[in-house]
KOLRO-516766 format. One record per atom (N, C-alpha, C): residue in one letter; x, y, z. Coordinates in steps of 0.2 Angstrom, whole numbers, plus 5000, padded with zeros to 4 digits. Layout:
<pts>
AXYZ
...
</pts>
This chain:
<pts>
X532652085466
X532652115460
X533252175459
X533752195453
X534252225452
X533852285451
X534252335449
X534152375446
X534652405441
X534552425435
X535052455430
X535352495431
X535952525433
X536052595434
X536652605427
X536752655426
X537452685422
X537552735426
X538252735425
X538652785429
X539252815424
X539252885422
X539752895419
X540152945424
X540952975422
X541053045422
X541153065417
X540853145418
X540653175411
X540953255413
X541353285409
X541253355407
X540553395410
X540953455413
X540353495417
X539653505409
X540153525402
X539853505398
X539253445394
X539453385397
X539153325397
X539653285392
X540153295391
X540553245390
X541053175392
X540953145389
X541453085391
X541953075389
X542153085384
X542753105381
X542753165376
X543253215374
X543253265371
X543553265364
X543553325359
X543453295353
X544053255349
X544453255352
X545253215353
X544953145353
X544353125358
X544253045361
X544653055368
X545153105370
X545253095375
X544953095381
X545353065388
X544753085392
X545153105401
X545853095398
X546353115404
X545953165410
X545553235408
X545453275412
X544853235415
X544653165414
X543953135419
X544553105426
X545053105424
X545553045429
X545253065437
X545153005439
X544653055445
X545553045451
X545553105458
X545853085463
X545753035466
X546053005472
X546052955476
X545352955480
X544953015481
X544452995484
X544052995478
X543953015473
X543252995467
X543452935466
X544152915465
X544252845463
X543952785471
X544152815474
X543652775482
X542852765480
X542652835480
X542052835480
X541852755474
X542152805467
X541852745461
X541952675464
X542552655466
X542352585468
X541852555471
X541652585479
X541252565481
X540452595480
X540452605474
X539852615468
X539852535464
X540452525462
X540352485458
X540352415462
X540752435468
X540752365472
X540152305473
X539452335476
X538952295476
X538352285468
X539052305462
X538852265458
X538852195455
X538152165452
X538252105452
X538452065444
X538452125440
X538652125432
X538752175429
X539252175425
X539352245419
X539052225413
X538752285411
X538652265404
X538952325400
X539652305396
X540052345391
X540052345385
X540152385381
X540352385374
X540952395373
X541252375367
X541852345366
X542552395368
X542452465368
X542852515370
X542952505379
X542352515383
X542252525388
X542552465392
X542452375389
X542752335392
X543452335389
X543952365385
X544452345386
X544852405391
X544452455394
X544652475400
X544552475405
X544052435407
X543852425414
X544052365416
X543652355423
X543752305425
X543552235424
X543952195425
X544152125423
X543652065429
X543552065434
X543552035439
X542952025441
X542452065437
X541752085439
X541352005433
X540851985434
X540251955431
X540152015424
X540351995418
X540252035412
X539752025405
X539452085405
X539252035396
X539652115391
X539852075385
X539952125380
X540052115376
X539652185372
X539152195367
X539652225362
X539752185356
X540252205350
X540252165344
X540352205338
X540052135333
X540852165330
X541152165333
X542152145331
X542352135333
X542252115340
X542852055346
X542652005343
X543251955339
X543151895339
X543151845344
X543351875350
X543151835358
X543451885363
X543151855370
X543451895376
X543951865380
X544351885381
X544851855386
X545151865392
X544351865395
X544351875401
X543951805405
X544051805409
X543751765415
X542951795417
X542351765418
X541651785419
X541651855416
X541651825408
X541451865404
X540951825395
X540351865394
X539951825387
X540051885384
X540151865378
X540151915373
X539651895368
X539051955365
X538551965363
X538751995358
X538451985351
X538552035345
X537752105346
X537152075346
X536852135349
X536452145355
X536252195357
X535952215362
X535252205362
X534752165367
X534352165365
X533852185375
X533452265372
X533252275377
X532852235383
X532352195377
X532052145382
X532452105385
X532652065382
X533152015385
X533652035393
X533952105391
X534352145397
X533752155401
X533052165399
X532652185405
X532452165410
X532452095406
X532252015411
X532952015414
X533352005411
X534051985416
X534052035422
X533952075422
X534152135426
X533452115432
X532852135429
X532152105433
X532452025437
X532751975435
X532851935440
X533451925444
X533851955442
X534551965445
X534351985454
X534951945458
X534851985463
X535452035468
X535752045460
X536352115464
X535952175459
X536152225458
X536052285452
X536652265447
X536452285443
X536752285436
X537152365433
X537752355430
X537852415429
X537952415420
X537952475419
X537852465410
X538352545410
X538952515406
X539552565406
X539752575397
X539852625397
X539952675389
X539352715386
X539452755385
X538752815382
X538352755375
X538952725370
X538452705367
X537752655367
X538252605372
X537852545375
X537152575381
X537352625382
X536852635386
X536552685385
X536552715378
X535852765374
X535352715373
X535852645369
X535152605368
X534552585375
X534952565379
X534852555386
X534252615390
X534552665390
X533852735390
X533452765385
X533552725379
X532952735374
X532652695375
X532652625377
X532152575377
X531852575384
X531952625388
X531852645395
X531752585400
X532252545401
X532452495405
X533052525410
X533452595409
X533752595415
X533352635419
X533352625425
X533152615432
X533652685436
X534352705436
X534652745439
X535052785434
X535452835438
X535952885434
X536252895439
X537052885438
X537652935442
X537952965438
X538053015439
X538253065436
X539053065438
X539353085438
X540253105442
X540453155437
X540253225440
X540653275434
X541153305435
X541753305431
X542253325433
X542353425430
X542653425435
X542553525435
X542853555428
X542753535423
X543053555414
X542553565411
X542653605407
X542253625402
X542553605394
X542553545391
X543053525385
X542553535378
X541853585378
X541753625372
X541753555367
X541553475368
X541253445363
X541553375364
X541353325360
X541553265359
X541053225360
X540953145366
X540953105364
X540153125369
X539453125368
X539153135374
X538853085377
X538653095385
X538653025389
X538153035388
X537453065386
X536953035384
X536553035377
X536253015376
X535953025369
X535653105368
X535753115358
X535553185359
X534653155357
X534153205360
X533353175359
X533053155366
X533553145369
X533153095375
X532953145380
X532153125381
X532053165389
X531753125392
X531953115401
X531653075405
X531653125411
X531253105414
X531053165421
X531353125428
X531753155430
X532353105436
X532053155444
X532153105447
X532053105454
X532753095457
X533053165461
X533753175465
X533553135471
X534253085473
X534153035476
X534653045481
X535453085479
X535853095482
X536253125477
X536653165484
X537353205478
X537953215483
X538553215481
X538953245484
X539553275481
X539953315483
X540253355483
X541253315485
X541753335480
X542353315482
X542953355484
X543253365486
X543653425488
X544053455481
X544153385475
X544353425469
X544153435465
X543353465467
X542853515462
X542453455460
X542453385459
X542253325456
X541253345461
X540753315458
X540353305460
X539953245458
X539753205463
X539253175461
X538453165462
X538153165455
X537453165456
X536953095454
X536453075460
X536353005458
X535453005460
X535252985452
X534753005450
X534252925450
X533552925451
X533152875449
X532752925442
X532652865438
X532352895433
X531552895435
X530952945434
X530552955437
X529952925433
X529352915439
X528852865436
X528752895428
X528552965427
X528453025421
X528852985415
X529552975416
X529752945411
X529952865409
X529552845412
X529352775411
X528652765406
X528252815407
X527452815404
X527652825397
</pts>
């Protein structure tokens, strides 16, 4: 059985990108950029929305969630006009890698319908005062610290289970 995790980096403020859309100050160094891959390595599918796949990675088993791609043109990729939590639940429920669900938008749905399972955090040392936020405003879920670590260029990462509390 998989588990669903998101993973962003986000402004020490919680953002994902700042009110420009920008998002340059997230660029992680060579070792954040290490670490994110083998986070993302023993993934066995992304699930994106249309922003977040046309910047990521190509190579992975993907689905993506967009009602304006006329198609995707990538290889081991399905494109889906909407999001449908049950259906992610069961996929995820039988899968047998973990699942990763990548952009603030696609995966507010994803933690309001309480089907994700984990949280990584990656905060980059900035304070950008506003824009695009990596979680939903509204939401509380009570998280159980699973691990964190610390990177020489201020970058921290925090990796959370979401707790029994916020599943009830």
């Amino acid at each position: 059985m998989g588990s669903l995790i998101y993973s962003a980096i986000a402004s020490l403020d919680g953002y994902v990108a700042d009110e420009r859309g920008e998002f340059e100050w997230a660029a992680p160094d060579e070792e954040v950029h290490a670490f994110v891959n083998d986070l993302e390595r023993p993934v066995g599918t992304h699930l994106y929305g249309r922003r977040m796949y046309e910047v990521i990675w190509r190579a992975a088993d993907k689905v993506v969630y967009s009602t304006t791609l006329a198609t995707v043109a990538s290889a081991r990729t399905r494109l889906e006009r909407s999001f449908d939590a049950d259906e992610v639940g069961r996929s995820v429920a039988g899968a047998e890698r973990d699942v990763s669900i990548g952009g603030p938008g696609l995966a507010a749905h994803a933690l309001t319908a309480g089907i994700v399972d984990e949280l990584h955090l990656i905060v980059a040392p900035v304070i950008v005062g506003g824009g695009t936020p990596w979680l939903p405003h509204g939401l509380r879920l009570d998280l159980d610290l699973l691990d964190e670590r610390r990177f020489a260029s201020g970058f921290v990462d925090l990796h959370y289970r979401i707790g029994p509390a916020a599943r009830a």
